[in-house]
N, CA and C of each residue as an Amber inpcrd file, in Angstrom:
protein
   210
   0.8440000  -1.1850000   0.0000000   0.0000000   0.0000000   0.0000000
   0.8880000   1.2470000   0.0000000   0.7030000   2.3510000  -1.0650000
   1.3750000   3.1250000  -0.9420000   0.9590000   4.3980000   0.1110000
   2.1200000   5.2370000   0.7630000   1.9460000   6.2070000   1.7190000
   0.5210000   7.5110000   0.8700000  -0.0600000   7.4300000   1.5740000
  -1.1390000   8.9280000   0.8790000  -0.5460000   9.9620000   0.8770000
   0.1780000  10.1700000   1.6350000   1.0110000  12.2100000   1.6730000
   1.9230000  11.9910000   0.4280000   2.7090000  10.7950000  -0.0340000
   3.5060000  11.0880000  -0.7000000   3.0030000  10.6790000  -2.1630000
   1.6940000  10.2380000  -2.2450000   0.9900000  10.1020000  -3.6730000
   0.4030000  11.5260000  -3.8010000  -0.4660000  12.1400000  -2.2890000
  -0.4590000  13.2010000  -2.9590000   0.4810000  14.6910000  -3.2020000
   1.4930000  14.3390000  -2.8560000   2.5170000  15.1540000  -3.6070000
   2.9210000  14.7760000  -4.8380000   3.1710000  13.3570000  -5.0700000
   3.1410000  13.0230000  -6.3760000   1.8690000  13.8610000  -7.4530000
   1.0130000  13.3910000  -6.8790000  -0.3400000  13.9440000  -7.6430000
  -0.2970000  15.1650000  -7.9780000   0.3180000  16.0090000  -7.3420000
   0.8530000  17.3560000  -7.3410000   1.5050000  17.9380000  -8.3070000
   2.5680000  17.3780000  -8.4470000   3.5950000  17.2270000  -9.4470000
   2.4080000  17.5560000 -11.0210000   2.0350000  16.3900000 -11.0560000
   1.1290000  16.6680000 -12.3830000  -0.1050000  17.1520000 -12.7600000
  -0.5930000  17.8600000 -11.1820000  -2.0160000  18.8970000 -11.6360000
  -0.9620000  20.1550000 -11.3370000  -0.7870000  20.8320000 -12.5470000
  -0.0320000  21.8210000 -12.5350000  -1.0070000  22.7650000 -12.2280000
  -2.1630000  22.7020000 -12.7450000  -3.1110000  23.9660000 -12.6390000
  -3.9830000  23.7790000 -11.2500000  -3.9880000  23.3560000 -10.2060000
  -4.3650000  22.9370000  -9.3480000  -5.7260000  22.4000000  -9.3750000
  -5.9540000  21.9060000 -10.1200000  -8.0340000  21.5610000 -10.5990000
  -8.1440000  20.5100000  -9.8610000  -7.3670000  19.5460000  -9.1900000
  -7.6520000  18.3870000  -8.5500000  -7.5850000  17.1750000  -9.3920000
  -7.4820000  17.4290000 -10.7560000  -7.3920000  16.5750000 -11.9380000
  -6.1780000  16.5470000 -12.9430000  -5.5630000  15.5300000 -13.3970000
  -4.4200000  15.2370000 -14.4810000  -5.1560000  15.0750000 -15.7440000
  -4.8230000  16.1350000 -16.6730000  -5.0550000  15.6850000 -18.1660000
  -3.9490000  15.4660000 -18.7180000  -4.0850000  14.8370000 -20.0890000
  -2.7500000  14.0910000 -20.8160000  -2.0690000  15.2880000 -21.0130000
  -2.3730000  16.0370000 -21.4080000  -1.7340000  16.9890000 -21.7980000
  -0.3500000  17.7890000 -20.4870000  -1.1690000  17.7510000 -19.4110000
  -0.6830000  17.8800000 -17.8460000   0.3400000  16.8450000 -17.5550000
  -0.0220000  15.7360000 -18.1040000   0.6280000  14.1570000 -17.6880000
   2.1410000  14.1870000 -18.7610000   2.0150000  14.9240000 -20.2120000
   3.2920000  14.8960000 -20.8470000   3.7720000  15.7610000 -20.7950000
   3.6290000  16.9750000 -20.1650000   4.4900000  17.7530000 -19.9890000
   5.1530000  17.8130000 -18.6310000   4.5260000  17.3990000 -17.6470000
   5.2070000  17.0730000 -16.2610000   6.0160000  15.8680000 -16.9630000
   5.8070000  14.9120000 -17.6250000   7.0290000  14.0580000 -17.7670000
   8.0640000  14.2490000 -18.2410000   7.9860000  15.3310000 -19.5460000
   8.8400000  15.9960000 -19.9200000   9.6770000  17.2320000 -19.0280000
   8.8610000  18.0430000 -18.3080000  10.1200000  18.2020000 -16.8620000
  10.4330000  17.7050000 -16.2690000  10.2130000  16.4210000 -15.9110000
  11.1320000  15.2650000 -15.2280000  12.2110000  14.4920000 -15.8180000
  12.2830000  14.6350000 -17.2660000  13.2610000  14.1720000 -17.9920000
  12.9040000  13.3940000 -19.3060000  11.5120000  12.9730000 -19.5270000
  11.2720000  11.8910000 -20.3010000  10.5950000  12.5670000 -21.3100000
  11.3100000  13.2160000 -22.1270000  10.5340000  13.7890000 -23.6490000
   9.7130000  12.8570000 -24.5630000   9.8830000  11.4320000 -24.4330000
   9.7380000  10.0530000 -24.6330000   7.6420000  10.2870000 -24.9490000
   7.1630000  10.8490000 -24.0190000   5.7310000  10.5120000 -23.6240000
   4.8030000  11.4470000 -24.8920000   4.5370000  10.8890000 -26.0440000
   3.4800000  11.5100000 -26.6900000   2.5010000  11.7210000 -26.0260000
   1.9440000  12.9430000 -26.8570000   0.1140000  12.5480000 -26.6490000
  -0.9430000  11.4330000 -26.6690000  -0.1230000  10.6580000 -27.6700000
  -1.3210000   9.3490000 -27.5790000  -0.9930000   8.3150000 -26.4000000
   0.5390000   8.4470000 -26.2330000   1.0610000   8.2180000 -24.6070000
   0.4140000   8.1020000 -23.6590000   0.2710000   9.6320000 -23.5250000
  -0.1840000  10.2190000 -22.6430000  -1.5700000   9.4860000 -22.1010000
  -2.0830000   9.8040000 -23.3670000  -3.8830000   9.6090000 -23.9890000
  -4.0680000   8.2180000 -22.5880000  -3.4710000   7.1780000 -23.6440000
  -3.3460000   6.0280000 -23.0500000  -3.3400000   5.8840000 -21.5710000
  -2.3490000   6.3450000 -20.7750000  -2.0390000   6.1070000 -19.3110000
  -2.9360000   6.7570000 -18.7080000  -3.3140000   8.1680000 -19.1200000
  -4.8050000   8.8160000 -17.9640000  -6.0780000   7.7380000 -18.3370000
  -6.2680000   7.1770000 -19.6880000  -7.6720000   5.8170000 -19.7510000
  -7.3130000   4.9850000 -18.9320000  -5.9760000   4.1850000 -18.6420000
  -5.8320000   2.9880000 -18.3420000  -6.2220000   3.5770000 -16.8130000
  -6.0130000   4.8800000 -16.0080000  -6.4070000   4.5680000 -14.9660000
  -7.7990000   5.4190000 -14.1960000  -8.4220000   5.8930000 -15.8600000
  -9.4060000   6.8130000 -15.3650000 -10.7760000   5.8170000 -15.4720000
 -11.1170000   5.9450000 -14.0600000 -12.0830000   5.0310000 -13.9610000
 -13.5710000   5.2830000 -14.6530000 -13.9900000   6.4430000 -13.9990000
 -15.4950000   6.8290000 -14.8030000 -15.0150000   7.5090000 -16.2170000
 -14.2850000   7.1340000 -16.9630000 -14.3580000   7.5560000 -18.2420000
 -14.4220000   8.7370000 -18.7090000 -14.1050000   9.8780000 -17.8270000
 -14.5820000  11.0970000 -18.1380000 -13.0530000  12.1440000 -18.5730000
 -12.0790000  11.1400000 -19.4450000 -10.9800000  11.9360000 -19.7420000
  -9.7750000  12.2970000 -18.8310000 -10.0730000  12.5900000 -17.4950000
  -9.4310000  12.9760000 -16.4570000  -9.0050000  11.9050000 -15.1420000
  -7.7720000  12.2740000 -14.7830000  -7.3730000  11.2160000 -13.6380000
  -7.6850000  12.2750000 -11.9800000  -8.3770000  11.6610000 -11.6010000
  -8.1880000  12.5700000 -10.2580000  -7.4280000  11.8850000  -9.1600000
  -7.2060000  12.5070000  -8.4230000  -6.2700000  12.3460000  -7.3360000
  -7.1780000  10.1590000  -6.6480000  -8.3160000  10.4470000  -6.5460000
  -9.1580000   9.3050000  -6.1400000  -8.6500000   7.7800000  -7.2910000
  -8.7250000   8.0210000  -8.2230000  -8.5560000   7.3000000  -9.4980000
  -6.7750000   6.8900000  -9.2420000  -6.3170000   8.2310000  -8.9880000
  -4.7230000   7.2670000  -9.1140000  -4.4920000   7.0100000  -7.9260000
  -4.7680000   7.5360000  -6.5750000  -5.0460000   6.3270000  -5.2960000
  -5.3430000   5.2670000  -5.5280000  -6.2330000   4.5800000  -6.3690000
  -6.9390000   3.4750000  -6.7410000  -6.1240000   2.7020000  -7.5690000
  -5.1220000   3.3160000  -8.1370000  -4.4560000   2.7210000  -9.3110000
  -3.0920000   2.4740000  -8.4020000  -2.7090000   2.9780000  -7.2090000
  -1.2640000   2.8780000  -6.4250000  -1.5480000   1.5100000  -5.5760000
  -3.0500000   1.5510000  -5.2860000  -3.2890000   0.2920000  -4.5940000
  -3.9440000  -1.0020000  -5.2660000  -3.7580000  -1.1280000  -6.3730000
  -4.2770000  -2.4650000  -7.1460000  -3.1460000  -3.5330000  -6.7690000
């Protein structure tokens, strides 16, 4: 089980705009300031579906809790 304070600082990291939510767009460019220019958009696309549960485009902080503890 991962620590909650330090997912949500993680989580942090990639809601740049503070909305409570990661879009792909949010998700490849935080990766790309971390070092990994690597992450397209369809990348991107990909990893916020694989862990956005209600389908609604966006990862929220709840969704990738959910995804740290599978």
């Amino acid at each position: 089980m991962a620590d909650i304070e330090s997912a949500r600082t993680t989580f942090g990291k990639f809601d740049v705009n503070g909305d409570g939510f990661v879009t792909a767009d949010e998700f490849k460019a935080a990766m790309a300031a971390m070092g990994d220019p690597f992450v397209t958009g369809p990348v991107a696309d990909a990893v916020i579906a694989s862990k956005d549960a209600n389908g609604d485009g966006l990862l929220s902080f709840d969704e990738f809790w959910a995804s740290l503890n599978k």
